[in-house]
C-alpha positions in Angstrom: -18.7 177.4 258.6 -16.7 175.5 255.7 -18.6 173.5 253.1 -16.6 170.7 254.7 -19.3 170.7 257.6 -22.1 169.3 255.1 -19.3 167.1 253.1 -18.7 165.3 256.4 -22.2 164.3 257.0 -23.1 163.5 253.7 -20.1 161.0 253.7 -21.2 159.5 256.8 -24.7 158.8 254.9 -23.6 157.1 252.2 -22.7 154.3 255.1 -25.9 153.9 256.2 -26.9 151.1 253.8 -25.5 149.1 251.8 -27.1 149.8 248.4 -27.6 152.8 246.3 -30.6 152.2 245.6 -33.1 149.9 247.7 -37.3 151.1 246.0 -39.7 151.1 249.2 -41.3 154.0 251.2 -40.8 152.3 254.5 -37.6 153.8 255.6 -39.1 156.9 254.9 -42.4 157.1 256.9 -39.8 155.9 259.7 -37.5 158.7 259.4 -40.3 161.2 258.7 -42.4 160.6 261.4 -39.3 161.2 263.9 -39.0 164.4 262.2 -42.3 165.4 262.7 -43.9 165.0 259.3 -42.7 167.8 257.3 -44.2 166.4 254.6 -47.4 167.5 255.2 -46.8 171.0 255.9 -44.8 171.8 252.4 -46.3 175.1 250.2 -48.8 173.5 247.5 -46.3 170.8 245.8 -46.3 170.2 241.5 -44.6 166.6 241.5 -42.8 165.5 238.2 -41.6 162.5 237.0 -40.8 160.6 233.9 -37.4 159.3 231.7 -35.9 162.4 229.8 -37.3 166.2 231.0 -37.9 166.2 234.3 -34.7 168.8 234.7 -35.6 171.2 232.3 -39.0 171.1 232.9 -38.6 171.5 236.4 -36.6 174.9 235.5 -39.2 176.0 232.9 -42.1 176.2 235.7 -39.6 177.9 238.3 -38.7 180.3 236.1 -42.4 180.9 234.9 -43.5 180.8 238.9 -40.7 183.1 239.8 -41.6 185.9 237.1 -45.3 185.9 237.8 -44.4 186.6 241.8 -44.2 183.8 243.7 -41.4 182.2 246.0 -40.3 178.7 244.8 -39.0 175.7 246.6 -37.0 173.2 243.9 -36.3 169.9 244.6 -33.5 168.1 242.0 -30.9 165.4 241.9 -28.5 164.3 241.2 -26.0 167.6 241.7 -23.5 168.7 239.0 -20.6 170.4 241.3 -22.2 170.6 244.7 -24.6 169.2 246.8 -26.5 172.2 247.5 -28.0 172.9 243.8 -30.8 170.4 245.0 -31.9 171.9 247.1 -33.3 175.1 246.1 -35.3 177.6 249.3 -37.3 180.0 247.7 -35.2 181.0 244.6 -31.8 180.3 246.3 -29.7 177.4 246.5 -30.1 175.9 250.6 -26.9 178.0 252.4 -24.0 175.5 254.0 -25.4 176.3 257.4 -29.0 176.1 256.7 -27.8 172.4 255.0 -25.7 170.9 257.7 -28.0 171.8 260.2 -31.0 169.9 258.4 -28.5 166.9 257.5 -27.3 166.8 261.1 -30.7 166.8 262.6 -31.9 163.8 260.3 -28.8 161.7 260.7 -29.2 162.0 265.0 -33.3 161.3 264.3 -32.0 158.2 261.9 -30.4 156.6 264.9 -28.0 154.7 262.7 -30.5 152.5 261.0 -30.7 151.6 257.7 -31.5 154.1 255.1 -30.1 155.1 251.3 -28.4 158.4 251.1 -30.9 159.3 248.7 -33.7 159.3 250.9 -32.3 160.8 254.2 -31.0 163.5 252.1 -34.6 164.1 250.6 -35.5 164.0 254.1 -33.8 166.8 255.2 -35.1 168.9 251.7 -38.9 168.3 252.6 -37.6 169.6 256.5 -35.8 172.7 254.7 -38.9 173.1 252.4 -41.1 172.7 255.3 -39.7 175.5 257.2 -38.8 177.8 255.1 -42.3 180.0 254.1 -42.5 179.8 250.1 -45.7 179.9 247.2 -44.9 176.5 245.9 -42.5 173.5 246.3 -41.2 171.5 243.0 -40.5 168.1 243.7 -38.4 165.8 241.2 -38.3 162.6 240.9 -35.2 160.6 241.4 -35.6 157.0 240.1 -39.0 155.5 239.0 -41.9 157.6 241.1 -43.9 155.0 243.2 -41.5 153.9 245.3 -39.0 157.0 245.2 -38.4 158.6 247.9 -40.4 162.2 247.0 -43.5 160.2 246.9 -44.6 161.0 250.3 -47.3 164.0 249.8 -50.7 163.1 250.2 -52.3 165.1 247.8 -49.4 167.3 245.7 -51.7 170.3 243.5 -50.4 169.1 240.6 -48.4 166.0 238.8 -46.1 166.5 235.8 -45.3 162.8 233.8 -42.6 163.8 231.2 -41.9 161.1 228.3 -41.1 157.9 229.7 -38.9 155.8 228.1 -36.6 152.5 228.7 -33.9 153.4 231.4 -33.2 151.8 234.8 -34.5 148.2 233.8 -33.3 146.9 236.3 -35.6 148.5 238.9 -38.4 149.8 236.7 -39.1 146.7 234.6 -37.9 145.9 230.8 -41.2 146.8 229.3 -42.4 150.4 228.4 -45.8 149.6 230.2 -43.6 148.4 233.3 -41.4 151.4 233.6 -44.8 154.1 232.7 -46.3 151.7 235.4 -44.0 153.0 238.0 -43.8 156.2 236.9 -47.9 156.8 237.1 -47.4 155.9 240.9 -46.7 159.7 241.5 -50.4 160.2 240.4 -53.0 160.9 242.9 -56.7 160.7 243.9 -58.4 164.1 241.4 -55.4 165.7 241.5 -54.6 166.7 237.7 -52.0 164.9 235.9 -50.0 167.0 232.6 -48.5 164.2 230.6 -45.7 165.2 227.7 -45.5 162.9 224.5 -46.2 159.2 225.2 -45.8 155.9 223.1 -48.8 154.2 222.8 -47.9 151.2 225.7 -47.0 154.1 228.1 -49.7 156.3 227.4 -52.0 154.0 228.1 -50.9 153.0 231.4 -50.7 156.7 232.6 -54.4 156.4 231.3 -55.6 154.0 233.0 -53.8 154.8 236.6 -55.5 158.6 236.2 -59.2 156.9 235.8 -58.8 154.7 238.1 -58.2 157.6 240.6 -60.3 160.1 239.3 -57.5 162.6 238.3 -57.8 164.7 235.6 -55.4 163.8 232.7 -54.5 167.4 230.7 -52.1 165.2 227.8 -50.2 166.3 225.0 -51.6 166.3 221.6 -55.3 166.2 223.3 -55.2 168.8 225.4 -52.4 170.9 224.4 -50.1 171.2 221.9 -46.9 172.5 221.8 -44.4 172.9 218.2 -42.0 175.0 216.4 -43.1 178.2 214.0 -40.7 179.9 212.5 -38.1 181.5 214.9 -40.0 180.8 217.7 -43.0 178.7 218.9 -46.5 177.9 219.4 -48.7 176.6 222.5 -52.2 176.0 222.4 -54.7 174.4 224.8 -58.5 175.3 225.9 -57.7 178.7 226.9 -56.1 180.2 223.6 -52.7 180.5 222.1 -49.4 181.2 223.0 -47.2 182.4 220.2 -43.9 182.3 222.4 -39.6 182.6 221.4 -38.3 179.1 220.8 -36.8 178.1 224.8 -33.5 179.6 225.6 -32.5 176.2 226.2 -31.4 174.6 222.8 -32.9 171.8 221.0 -36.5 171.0 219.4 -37.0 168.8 222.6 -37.1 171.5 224.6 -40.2 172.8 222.6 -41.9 169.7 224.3 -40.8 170.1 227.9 -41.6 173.7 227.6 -44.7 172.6 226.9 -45.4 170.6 230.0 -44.1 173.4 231.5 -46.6 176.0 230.0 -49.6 173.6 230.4 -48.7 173.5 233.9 -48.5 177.2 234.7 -52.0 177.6 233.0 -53.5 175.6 234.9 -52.2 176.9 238.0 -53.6 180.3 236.3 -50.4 182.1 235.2 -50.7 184.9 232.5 -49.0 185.1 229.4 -45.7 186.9 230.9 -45.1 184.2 233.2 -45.0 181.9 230.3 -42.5 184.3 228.1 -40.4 183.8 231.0 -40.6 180.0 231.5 -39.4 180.1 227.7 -36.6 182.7 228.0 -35.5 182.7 231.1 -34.7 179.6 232.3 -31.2 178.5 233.7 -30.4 174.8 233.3 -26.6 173.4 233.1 -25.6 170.6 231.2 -28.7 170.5 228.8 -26.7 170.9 225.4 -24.7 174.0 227.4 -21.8 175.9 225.1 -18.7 176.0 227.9 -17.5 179.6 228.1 -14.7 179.5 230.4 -12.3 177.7 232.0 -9.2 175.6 230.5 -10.9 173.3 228.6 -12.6 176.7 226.6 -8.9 178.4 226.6 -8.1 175.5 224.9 -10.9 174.9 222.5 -10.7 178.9 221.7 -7.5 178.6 220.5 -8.2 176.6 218.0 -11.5 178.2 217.1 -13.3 175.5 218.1 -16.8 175.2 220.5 -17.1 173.5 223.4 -20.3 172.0 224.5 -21.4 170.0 227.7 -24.4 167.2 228.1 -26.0 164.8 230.6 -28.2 162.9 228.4 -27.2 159.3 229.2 -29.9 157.0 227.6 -31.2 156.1 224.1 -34.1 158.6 223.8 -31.3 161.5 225.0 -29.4 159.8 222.2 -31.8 161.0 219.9 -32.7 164.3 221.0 -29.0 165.4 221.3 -28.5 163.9 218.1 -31.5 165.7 215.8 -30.3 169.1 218.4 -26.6 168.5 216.3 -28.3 167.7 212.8 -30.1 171.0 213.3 -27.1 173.3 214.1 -24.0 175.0 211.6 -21.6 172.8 209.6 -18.8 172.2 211.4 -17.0 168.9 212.1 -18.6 167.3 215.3 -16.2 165.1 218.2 -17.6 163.7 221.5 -15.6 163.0 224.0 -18.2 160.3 226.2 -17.7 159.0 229.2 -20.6 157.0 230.9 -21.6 154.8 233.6 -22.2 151.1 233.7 -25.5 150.8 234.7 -26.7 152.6 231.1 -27.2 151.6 227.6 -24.6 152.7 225.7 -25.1 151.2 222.1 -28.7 152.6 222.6 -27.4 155.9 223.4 -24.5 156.0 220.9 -26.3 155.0 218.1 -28.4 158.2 217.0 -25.2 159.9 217.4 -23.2 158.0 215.2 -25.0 159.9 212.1 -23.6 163.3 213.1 -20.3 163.0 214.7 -17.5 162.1 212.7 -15.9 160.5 216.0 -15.6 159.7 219.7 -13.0 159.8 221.9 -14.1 157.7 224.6 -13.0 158.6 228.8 -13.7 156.7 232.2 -15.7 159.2 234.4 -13.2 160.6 237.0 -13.8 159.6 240.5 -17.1 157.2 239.5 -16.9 153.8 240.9 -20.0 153.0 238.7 -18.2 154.4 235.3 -17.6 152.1 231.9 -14.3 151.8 231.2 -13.1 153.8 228.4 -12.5 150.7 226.5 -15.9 149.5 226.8 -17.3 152.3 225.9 -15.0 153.0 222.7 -16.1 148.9 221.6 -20.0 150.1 222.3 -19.0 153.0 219.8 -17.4 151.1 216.9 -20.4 148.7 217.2 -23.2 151.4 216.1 -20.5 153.2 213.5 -18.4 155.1 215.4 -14.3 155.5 214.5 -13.6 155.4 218.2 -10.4 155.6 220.6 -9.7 156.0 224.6 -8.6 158.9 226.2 -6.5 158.9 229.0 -9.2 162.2 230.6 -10.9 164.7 228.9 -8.2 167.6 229.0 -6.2 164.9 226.6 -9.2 163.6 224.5 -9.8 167.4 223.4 -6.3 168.2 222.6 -5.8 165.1 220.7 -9.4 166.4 218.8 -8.3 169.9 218.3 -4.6 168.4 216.8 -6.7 166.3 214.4 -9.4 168.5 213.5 -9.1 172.3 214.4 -12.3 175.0 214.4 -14.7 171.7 215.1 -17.2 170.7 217.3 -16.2 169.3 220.6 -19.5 168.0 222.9 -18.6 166.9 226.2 -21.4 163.8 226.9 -22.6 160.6 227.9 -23.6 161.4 231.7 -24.6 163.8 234.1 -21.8 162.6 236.1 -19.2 163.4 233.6 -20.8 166.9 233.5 -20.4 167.3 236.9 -16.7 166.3 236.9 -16.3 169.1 233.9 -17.8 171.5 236.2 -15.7 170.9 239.1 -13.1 171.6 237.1 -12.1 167.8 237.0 -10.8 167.0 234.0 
């Protein structure tokens, strides 16, 4: 069966409404209830939601699950070059006719109605997950957590809240307590709640949703603590200490989610390998990822330049991308950015602007909802940048590499730009 079988159907459900995104569980309970509920018969479910970290630390508690024994459902969005890598059945991406199959049993149970493509296709994960005999299922969220669409188990063994930070205004709110508001909506009644680094206005919100249900709050910097030592690092809650390599995946941030990620699998009463393995064994693309093949690399290698590839996309990525480049070797540092037009991209370019010495700037290939390279070059000179367009990203790195051989050339702005570079779409 060709991966054109599952292309099909997932075109025909992007018809199905009219918005992208429409926050309510009702279309939901509809379509699950047709199906039968799967829902409730998932493996013990860790939910996790929040702005920046839900990805990695996703991965982190996989890998950690995965070493210590046990089968693992994933749940993730959105996908980089297909469809399939959210949707992960115990260990392995969903096959193309395991897939089609589930899709073409929701859309005939959908009966046409109205319904985002975003939540039929996370009904046909939970009916994958539901039928396919695993340890435990990882659920991500996809935009906000109250009303997303993966907020339909009854009582989940465990919620993750990674930081929250401003993103999605629009649909979250344009306060900090707003957006941690929504976010907190994945917590339930006494089911334990690990919460990453907060602000104060968000903290407190998560706070106060927790007592009001009775669940037990296990929150960084009270009840854990995670930091760099040395060449490596440290984790340290109730039970002891951890003194663990620094996460394969690079950047001081990731010190943080694999902290979340550790809290979690002590709880859930992991031993010390599993956590050595949630640390060094965990495979995440387009989180600060050096390219190592493909054209754009033949290129860059020619040159003796490096090639890197990142999905951050909002102001706190921004930062943590930015203090990930202040921390590595001289060399001269390029982006080439593309993003979309629903982020901020002054708040995003900003932090940057202090360690790249320029940006070339690209429309997304193939993304309706992509900033025009213009805009995004004017976003980029208003924060500091010396900025210019690019025709795509092939000719924004040769242009670089004619300018400033043996440099730094990151690939960034959005996950949907990392995707395209993926694909090979460049």
């Amino acid at each position: 069966m060709s991966s054109a079988s599952s292309d099909i159907i997932l075109e025909r459900m992007m018809a199905l409404h009219p918005k992208v995104i429409d926050l309510t569980l009702d279309r939901m309970w509809r379509l699950l209830d047709r199906l039968g509920n799967p829902q409730n018969d998932l493996p013990p479910v860790i939910h996790i939601a929040g702005t920046n970290g839900k990805g990695s630390t996703q991965a982190m508690i996989r890998a950690g699950l995965e070493a210590a024994g046990h089968r693992v459902h994933a749940y993730t969005s959105p996908h980089l070059a297909r469809f399939h890598e959210r949707i992960r059945l115990a260990g392995t991406l969903i096959s193309e006719p395991d897939l089609t199959a589930m899709l073409d049993e929701c859309y005939a149970a959908n009966g046409g109605e109205n319904i985002t493509y975003f939540e039929i296709t996370t009904c046909a994960a939970l009916l994958a997950f539901a039928r396919t005999p695993a340890d435990y299922t990882l659920l991500e969220v996809g935009l906000g957590g109250r009303l997303d669409a993966t907020n339909v188990i009854e009582r989940p063994v465990l919620t993750v809240i990674t930081p929250v930070s401003m993103d999605h205004e629009a649909f979250l709110g344009d306060t900090l307590g707003a957006i941690a508001g929504e976010k907190a909506g994945i917590i339930k009644r006494g089911v334990p709640c690990i919460v990453g680094p907060q602000q104060d206005a968000g903290l407190d919100v998560i706070e106060a949703r927790a007592t009001k249900l009775g669940a037990h709050i296990l929150a960084c910097g009270q009840h854990w603590h995670a930091a760099p030592e040395r060449d490596g690092m440290i984790y340290q809650d109730e039970t002891g200490l951890l003194d663990l390599p620094r996460p394969v995946l690079p950047g001081d941030h990731q010190i943080q989610n694999a902290g979340m990620a550790l809290a979690a699998l002590r709880h859930l009463g992991c031993d010390e390998a599993a956590c050595h393995a949630a640390v060094t064994k965990t495979q995440w693309s387009a989180r600060m990822q050096r390219l190592r093949t493909g054209p754009l690399v033949e290129l860059a290698d020619g040159c003796g330049a490096e090639l890197w590839l990142d999905g951050g996309h909002n102001p706190a990525a921004g930062q943590a991308l930015a203090h990930t480049l202040n921390g590595m070797s001289a060399r001269p540092t390029h982006l080439i950015c593309g993003m979309l037009n629903t982020k901020d991209a002054r708040g995003y370019l900003q932090p940057l602007a202090k360690v790249a010495q320029g940006l070339t700037a690209v429309s997304i290939p193939g993304e309706a909802n992509t900033l025009p390279a213009n805009v995004t070059a004017e976003a980029a000179e208003g924060v500091g940048f010396t900025a210019k367009t690019g025709v795509n990203v092939t000719e924004a790195l040769k242009d670089i590499l004619a300018r400033s051989p043996q440099s730094r050339v990151l690939i960034c702005g959005s996950l949907y730009l990392a995707g395209a570079i993926l694909r090979g779409h460049s």
